[in-house]
TIPA-183420 format. One record per residue (C-alpha): residue number from 1; residue in three letters; x, y, z. Coordinates in nm, 4 decimals, m for minus. Layout:
<nodes>
- num,residuo,u,v,w
- NUM,ALA,X,Y,Z
...
</nodes>
This chain:
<nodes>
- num,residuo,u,v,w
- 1,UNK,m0.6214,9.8105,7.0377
- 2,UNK,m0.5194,10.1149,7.2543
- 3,UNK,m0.3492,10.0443,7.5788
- 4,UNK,m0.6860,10.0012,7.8161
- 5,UNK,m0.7893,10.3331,8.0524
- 6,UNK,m0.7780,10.0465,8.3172
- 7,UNK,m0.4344,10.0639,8.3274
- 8,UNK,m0.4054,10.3903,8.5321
- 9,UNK,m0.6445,10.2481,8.7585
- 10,UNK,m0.5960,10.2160,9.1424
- 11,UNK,m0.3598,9.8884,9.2292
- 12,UNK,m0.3916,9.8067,8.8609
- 13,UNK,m0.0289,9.6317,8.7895
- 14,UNK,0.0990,9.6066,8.4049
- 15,UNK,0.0588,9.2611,8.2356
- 16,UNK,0.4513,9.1813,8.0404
- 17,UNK,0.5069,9.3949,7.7618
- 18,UNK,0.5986,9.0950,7.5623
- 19,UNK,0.2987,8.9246,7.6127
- 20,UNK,m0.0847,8.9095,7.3912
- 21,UNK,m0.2040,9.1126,7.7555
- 22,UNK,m0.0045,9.3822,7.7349
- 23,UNK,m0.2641,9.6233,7.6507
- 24,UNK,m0.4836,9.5439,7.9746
- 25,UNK,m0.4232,9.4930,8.3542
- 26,UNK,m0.2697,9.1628,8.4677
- 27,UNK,m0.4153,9.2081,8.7838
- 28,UNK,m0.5199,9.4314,9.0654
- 29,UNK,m0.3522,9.3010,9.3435
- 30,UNK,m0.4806,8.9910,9.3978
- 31,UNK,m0.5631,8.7719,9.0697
- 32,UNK,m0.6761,8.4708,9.3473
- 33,UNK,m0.9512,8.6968,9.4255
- 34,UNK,m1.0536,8.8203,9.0649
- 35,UNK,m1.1169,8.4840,9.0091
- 36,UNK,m1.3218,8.3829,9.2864
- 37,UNK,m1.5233,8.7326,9.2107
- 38,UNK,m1.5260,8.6482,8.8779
- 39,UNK,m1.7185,8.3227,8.9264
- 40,UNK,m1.9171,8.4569,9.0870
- 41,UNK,m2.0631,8.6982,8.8490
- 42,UNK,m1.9102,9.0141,9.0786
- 43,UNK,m1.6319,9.0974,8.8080
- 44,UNK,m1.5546,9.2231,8.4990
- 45,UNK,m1.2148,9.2017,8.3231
- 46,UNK,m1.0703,9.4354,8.0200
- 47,UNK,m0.9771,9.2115,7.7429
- 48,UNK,m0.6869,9.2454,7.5449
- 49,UNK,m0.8848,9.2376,7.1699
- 50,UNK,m0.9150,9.3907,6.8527
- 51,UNK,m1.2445,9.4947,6.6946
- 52,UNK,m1.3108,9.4796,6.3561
- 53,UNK,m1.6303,9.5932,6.1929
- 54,UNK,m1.7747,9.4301,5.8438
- 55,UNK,m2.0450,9.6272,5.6858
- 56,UNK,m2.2684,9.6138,5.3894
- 57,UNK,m2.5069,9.3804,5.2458
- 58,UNK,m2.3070,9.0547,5.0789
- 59,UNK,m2.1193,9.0673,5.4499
- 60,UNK,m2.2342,8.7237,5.6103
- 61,UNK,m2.2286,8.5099,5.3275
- 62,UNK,m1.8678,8.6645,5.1970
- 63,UNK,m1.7421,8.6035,5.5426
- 64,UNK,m1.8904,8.2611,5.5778
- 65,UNK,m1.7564,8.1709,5.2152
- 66,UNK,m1.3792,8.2706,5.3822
- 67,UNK,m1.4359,8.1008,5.7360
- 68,UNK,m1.4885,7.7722,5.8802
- 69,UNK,m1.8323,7.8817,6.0132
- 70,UNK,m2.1981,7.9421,5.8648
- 71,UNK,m2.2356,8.3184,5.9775
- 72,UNK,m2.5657,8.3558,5.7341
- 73,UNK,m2.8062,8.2961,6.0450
- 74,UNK,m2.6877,8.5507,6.2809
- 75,UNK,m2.9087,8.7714,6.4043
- 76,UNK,m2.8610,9.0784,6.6228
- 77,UNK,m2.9115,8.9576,6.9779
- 78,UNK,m2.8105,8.5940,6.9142
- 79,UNK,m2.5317,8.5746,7.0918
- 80,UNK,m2.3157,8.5370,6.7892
- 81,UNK,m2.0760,8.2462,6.6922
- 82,UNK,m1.6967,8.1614,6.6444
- 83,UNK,m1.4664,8.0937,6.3475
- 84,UNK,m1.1723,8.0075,6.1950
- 85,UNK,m1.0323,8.1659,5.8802
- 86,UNK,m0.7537,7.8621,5.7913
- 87,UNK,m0.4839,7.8413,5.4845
- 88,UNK,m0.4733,7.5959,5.2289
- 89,UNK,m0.3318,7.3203,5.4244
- 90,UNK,m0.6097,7.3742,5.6930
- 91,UNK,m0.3681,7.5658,5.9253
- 92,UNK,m0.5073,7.8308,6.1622
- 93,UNK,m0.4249,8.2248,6.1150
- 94,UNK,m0.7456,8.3520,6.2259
- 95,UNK,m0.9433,8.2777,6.5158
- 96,UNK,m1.2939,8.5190,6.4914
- 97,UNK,m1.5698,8.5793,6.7412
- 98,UNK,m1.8207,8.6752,6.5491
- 99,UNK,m2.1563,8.8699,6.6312
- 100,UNK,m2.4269,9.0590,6.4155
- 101,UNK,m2.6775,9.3745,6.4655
- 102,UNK,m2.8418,9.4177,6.1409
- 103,UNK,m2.6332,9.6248,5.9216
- 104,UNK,m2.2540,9.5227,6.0881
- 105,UNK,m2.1017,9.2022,6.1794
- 106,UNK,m1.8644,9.2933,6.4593
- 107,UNK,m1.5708,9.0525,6.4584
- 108,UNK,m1.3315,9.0379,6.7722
- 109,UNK,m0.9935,8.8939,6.7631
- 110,UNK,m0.6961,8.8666,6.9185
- 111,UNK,m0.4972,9.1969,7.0068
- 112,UNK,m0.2427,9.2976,6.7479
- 113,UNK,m0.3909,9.0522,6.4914
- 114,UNK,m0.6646,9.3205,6.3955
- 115,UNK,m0.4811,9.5117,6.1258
- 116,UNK,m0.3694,9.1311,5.9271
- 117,UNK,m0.7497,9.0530,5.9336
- 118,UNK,m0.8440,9.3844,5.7688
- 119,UNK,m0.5578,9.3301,5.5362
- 120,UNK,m0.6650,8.9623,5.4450
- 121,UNK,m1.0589,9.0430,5.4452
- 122,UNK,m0.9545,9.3344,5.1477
- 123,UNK,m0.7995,9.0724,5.0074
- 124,UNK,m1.0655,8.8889,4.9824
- 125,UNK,m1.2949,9.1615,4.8734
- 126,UNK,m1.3569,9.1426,4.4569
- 127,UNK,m1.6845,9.3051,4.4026
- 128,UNK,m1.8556,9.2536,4.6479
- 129,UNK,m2.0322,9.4715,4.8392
- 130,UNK,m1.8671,9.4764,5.1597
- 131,UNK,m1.6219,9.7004,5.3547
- 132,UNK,m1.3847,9.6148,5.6495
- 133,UNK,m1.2289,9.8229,5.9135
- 134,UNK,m1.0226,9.8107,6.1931
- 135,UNK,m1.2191,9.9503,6.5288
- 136,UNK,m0.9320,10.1200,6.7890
- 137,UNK,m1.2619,10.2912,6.9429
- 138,UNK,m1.3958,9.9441,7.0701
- 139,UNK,m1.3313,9.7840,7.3561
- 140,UNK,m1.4028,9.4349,7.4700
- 141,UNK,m1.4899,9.3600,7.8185
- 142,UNK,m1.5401,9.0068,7.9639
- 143,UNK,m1.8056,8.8689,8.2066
- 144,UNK,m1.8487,8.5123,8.3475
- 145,UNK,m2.2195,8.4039,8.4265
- 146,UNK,m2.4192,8.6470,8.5643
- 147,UNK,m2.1734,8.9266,8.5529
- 148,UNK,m2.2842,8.9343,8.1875
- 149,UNK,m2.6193,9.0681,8.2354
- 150,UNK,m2.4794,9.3445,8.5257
- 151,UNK,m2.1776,9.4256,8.2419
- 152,UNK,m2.4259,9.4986,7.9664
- 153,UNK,m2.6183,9.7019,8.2182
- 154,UNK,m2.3432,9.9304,8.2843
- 155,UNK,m2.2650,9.9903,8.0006
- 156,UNK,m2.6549,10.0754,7.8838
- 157,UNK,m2.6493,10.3358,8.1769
- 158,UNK,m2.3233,10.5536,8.0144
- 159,UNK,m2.4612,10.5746,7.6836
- 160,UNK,m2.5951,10.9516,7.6261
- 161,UNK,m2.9586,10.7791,7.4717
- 162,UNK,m3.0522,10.6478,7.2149
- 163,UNK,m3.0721,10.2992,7.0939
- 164,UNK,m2.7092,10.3146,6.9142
- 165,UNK,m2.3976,10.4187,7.1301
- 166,UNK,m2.1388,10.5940,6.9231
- 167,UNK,m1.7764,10.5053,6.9980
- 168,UNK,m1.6436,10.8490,7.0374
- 169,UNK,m1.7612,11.2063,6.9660
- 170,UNK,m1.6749,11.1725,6.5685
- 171,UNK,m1.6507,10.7902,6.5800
- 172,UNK,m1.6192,10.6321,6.2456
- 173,UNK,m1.9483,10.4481,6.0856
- 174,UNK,m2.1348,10.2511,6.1295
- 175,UNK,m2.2150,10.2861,6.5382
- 176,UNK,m2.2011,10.0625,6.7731
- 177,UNK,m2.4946,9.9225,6.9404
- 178,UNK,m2.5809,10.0342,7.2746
- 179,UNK,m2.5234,9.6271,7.3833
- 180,UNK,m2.3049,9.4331,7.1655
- 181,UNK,m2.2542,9.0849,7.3238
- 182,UNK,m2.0853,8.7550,7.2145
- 183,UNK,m2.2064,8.4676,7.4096
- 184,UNK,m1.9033,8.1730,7.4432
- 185,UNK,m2.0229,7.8543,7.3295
- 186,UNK,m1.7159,7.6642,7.4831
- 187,UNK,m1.7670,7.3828,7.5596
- 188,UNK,m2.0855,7.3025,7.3895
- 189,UNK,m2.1018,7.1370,7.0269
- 190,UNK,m2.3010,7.3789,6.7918
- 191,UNK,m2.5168,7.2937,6.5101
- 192,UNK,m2.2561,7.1574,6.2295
- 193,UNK,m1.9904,7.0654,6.4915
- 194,UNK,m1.8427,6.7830,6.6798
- 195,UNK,m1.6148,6.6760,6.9582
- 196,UNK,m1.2314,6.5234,6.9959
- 197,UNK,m1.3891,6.2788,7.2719
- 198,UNK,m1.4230,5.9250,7.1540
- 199,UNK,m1.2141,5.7201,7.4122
- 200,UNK,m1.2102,5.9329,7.6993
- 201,UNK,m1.2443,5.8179,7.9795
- 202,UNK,m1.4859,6.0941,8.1449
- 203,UNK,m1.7559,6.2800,7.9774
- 204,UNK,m1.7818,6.5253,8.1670
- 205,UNK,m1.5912,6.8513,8.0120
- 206,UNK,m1.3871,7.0495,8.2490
- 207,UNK,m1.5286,7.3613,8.0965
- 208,UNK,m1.8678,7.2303,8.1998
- 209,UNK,m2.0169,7.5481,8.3812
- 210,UNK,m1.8023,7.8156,8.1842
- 211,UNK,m2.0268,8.0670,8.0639
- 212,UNK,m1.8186,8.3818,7.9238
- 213,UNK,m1.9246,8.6600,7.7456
- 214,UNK,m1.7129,8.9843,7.5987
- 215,UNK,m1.9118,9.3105,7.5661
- 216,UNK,m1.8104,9.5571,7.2994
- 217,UNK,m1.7890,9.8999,7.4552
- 218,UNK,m1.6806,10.2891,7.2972
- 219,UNK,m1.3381,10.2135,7.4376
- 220,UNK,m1.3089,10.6022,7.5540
- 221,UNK,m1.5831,10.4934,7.7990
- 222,UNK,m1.4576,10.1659,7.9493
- 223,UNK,m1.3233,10.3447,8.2683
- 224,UNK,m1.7044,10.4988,8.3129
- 225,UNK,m1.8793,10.1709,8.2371
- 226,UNK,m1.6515,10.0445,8.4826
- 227,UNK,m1.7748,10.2762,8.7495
- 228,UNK,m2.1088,10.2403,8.6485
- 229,UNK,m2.0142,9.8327,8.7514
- 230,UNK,m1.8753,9.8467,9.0552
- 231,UNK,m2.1723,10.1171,9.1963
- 232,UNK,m2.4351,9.8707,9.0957
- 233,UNK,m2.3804,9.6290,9.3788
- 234,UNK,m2.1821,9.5385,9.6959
- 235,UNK,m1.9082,9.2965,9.6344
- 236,UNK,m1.8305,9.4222,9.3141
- 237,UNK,m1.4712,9.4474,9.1774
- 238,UNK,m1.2118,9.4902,8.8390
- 239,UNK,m1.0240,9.1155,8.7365
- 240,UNK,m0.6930,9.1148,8.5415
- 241,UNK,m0.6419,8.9267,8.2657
- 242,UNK,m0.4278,8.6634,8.4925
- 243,UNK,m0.7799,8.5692,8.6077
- 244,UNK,m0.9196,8.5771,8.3281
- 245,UNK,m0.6896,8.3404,8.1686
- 246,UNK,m0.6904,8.0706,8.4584
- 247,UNK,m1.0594,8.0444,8.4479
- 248,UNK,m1.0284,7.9848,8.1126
- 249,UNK,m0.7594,7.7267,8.1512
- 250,UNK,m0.9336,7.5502,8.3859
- 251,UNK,m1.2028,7.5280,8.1129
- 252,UNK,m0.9554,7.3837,7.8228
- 253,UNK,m1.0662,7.6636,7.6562
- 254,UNK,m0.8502,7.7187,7.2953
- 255,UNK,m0.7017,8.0835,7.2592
- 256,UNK,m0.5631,8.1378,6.9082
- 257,UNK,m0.2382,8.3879,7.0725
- 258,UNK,m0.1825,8.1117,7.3088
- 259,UNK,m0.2862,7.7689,7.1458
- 260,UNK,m0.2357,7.7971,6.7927
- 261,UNK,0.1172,7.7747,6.6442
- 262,UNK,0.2303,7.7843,6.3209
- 263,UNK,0.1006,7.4652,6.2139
- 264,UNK,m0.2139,7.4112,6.4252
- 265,UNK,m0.5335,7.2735,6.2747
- 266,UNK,m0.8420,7.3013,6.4380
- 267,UNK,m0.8488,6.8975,6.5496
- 268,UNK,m0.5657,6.9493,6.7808
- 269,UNK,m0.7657,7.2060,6.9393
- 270,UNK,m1.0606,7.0311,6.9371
- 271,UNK,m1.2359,7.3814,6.8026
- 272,UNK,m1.4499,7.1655,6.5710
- 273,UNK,m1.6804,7.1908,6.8731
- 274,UNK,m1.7345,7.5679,6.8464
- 275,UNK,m1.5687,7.7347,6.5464
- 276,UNK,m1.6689,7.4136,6.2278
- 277,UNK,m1.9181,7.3631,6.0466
- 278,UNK,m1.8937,7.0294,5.8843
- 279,UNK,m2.1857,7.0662,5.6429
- 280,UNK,m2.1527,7.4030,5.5028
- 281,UNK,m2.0168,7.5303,5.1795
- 282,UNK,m1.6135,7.4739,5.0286
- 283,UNK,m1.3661,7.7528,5.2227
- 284,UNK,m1.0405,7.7893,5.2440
- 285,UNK,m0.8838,7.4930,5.4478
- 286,UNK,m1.2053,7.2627,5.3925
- 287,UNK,m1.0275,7.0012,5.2836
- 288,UNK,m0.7751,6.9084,5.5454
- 289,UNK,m1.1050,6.9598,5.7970
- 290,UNK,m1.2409,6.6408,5.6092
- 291,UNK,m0.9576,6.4918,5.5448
- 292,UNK,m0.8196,6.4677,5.8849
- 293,UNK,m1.2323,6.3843,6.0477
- 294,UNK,m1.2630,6.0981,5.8216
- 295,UNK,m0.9205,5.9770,5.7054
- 296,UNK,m0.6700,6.0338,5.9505
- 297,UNK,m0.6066,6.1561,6.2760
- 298,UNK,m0.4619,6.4770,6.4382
- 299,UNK,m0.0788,6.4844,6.5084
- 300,UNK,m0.1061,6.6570,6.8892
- 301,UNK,m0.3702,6.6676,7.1013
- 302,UNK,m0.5008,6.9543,7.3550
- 303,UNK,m0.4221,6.8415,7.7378
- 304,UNK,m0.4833,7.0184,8.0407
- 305,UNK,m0.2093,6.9514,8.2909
- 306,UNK,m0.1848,6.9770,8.7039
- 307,UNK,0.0940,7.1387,8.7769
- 308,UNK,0.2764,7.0479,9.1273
- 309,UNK,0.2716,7.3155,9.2635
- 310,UNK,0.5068,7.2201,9.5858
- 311,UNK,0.8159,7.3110,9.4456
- 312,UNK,0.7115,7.7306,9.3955
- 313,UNK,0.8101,7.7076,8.9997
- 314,UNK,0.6064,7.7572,8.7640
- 315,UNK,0.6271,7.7067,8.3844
- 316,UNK,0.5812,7.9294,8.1037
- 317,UNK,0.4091,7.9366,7.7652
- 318,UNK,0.6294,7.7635,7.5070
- 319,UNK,0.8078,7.5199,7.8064
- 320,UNK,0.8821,7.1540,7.6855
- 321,UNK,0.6993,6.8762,7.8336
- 322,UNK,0.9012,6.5902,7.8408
- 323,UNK,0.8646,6.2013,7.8857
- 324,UNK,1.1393,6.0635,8.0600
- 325,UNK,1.3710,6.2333,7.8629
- 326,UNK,1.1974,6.2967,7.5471
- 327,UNK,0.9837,6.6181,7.4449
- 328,UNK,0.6290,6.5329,7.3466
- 329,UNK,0.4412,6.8787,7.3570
- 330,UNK,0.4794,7.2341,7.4695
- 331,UNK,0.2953,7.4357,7.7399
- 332,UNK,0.0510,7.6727,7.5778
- 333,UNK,m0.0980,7.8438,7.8146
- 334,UNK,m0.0278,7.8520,8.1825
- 335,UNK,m0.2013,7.9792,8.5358
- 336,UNK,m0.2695,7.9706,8.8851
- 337,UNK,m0.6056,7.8676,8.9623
- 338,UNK,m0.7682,7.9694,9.2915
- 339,UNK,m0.8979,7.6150,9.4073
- 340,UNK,m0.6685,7.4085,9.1364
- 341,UNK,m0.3005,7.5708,9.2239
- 342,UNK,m0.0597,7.5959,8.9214
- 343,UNK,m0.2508,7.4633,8.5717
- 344,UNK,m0.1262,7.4491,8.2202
- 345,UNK,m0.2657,7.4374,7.8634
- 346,UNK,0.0014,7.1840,7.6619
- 347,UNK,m0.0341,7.0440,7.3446
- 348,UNK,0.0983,6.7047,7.2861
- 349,UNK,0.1772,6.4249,7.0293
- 350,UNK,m0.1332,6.2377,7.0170
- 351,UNK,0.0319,5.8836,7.0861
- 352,UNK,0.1244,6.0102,7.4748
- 353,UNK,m0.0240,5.7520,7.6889
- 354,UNK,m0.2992,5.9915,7.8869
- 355,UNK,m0.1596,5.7829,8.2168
- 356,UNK,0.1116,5.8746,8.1501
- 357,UNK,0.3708,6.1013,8.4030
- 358,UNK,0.5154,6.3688,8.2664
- 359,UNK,0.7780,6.6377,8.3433
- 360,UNK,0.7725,7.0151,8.2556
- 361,UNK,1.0571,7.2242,8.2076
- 362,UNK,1.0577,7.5521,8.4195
- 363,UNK,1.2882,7.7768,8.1805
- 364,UNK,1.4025,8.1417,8.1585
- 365,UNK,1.1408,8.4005,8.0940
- 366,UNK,1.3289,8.5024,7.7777
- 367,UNK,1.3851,8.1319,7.6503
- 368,UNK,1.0172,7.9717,7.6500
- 369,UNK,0.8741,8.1320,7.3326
- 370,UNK,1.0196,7.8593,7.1118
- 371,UNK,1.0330,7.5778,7.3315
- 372,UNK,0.9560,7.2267,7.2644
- 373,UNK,0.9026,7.2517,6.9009
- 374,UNK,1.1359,7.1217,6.6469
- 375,UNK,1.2333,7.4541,6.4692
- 376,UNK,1.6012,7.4123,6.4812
- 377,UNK,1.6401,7.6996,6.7679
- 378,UNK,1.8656,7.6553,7.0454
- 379,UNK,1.7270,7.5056,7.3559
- 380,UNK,1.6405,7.7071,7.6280
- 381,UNK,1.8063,7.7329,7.9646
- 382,UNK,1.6471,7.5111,8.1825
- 383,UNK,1.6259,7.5994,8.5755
- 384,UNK,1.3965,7.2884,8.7038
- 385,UNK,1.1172,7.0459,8.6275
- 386,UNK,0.7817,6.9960,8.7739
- 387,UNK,0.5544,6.6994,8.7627
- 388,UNK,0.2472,6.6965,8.5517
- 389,UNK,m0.0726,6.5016,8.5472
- 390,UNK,m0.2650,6.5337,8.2054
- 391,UNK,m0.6279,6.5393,8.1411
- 392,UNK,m0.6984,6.4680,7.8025
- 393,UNK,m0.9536,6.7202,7.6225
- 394,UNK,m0.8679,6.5547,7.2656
- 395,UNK,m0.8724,6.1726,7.2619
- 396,UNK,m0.5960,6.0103,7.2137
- 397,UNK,m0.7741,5.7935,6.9355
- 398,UNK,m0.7662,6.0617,6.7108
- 399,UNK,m1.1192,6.0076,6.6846
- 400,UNK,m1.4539,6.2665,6.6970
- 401,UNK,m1.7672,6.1859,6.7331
- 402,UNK,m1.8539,6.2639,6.3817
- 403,UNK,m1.5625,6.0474,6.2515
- 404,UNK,m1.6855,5.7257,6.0366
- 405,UNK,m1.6665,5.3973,6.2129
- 406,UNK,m1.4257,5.3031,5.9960
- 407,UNK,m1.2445,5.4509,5.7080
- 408,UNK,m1.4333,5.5499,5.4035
- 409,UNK,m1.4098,5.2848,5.1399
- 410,UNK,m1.3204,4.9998,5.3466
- 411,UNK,m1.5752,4.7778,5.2488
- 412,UNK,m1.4845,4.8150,4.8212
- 413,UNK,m1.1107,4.7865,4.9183
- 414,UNK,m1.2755,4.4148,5.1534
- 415,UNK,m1.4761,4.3172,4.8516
- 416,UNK,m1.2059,4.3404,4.5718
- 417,UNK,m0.9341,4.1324,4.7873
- 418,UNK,m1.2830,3.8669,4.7868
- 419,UNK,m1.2939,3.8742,4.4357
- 420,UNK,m0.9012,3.8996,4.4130
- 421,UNK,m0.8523,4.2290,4.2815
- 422,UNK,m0.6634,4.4015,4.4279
- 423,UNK,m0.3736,4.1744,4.5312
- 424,UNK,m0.2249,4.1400,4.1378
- 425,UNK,m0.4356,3.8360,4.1382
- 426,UNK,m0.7963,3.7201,3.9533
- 427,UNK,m1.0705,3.5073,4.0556
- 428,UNK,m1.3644,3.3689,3.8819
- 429,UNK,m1.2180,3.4140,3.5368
- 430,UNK,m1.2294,3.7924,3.5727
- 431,UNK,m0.9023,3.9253,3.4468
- 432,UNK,m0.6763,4.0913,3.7315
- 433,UNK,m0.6819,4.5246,3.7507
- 434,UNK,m0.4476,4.7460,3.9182
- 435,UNK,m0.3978,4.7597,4.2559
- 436,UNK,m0.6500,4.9534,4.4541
- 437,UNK,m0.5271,5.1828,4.7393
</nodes>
């Protein structure tokens, strides 16, 4: 994406250059604030996304054939949905909002990850009759709750007329439409989905109330529309992404530039709520997604930690959380909530004990990319520790709601030990067989 006309914005202050934000304003002088306004429906926030635009007529059933996701039923004005585009070994590399208007599905992603998606959707291509581009004229803006609604309304009032808003003076095809919204399904389950909850303790979701939305906009208008915004009512004001992100921290909400690693499957995340479909066709990755729902059990789990935040430190993305003195996870993502204090995103190995106290590491800004993981790096420098509390969002039972009872072909394996097969033995005259797993 192109660095965001926000930037050169009153009070607007840079988000680190090293970071998936750097594109958009980390804040505007007071991120507490931005987050309170952005409950609240009074604030809208430039997001730091690519756009990439699908067109022609095989496009939803190609893409759902390469995703984790049935995108066949979108419809323009839907809301859209979310998907995964995993490797072989069920491994994330794409996370995809996806929406449709007809003629284009508009995907957004992460920013900097646009130009690898066009690459892999050529890829992908054969005959078919479908043609992918990367969109540096789109913007994405966010909205919580009712700030949806006012976003898409500012953004109506700066197109010139017309039903379709074109990006730029000599935009590239196909045009955008004059309101191009992706509704967040986090935390719901959709239709083919399921949840990482069996066991916990709670059922009540901490992302129960978090209703997000991201607006595509011509991205040489995103300074108007956010004019437009701010003149439509009193109280109105511009979030960072800093708010942004602790709202959705505070909801548990995955992010593939902050949750996913190298070797994260969608379990861990527990994104089989929003971004699986269990029932649809074979894709890429498909078989690890079964695998791991019936037969097994996901390696880490997604927590959402409470930071103390007496001692002023604060962690950063990539810090090791320890127990005791051993490492069991990583901080993902990390904030300061408004009514929470200091928050953090972790993933962990699944056997922590969720009562269990943990420690996180407060390292050097430069050291934390790596931390925690096993990659053979050398460890970072550490300045402190501060307590954690954990709230599981995947169970520590390794178990969904859609998992089987108990594992698939337990009862055959039950009845050949009754008639002795199975243990090198025979019974009732019936000669023994091989040894059934």
């Amino acid at each position: 994406m192109r660095p965001s006309p926000l930037l050169d914005w009153p009070d607007a202050i840079a988000e680190d250059a090293t970071g998936p934000d750097a594109a958009v304003p980390a804040h505007y002088g007071n991120p507490l604030r931005e987050q309170a306004a952005l409950v609240d429906g009074q604030a809208i926030t430039a997001l730091a996304r690519d756009v990439v635009a699908v067109s022609g007529p095989d496009r939803l059933s190609w893409l759902t054939t390469l995703t984790s996701q049935d995108l066949t039923p979108l419809a323009p004005g839907d809301g859209g949905a979310e998907a995964l585009i995993l490797d072989a070994q069920g491994r994330i590399r794409h996370a995809l909002a996806v929406l449709d208007d007809g003629a284009t599905a508009w995907i957004v992603v992460d920013a900097g990850e646009g130009p690898a998606l066009v690459e892999h959707l050529e890829r992908m291509r054969f005959m078919l009759r479908v043609e992918a581009s990367l969109r540096d004229d789109v913007a994405a803006l966010g909205a919580l709750g009712s700030g949806a609604a006012a976003l898409e309304e500012a953004v109506r009032s700066t197109r010139p007329g017309g039903d379709e808003l074109p990006a730029e003076p000599e935009a590239p095809a196909p045009s955008l439409p004059a309101a191009a919204t992706w509704r967040d399904p986090w935390p719901g389950v959709v239709d083919g989905g399921t949840s990482y909850d069996v066991g916990l303790e709670s059922s009540r979701h901490p992302g129960e109330g978090y209703r997000a939305a991201m607006v595509l906009a011509p991205a040489g208008r995103v300074a108007d529309i956010a004019r437009s915004f701010l003149n439509g009512g009193p109280g109105r004001r511009l979030a960072g992404a800093q708010a942004w992100e602790a709202l959705r921290v505070e909801a548990g909400r995955p992010r593939w530039a902050r949750e996913a690693d190298e070797r994260a499957i969608p379990h861990e995340l527990d994104w089989l709520r929003t971004a699986v479909h269990l029932d649809k066709g074979c894709y890429p990755g498909q078989e690890t997604v079964a695998r791991t729902l019936n037969l097994g059990r996901p390696p880490r789990r997604l927590a959402l930690l409470q930071l103390d935040g007496l001692t002023g430190q604060a962690p950063l993305p990539g810090a090791p959380v320890r127990l005791g003195e051993r490492v069991v996870g990583a901080v993902t993502s990390a904030a300061r909530h408004h009514e929470l204090g200091p928050i953090a995103l972790a993933l962990l190995r699944r056997g922590v004990p969720p009562d269990a106290a943990l420690l996180v590491d407060v390292v050097e800004a430069d050291e934390a990319g790596g931390a925690g993981e096993d990659d053979g790096a050398a460890p970072p420098v550490v300045l402190g520790a501060v307590d954690a509390a954990q709230e599981p969002l995947v169970s520590p039972e390794g178990r969904a709601q859609a998992s089987p009872t108990e594992r698939p072909g337990a009862g055959l394996r039950a009845a050949g030990r009754g008639i002795g097969l199975g243990n090198g033995g025979s019974s009732g005259g019936l000669a023994s067989g091989p040894r059934t797993a």
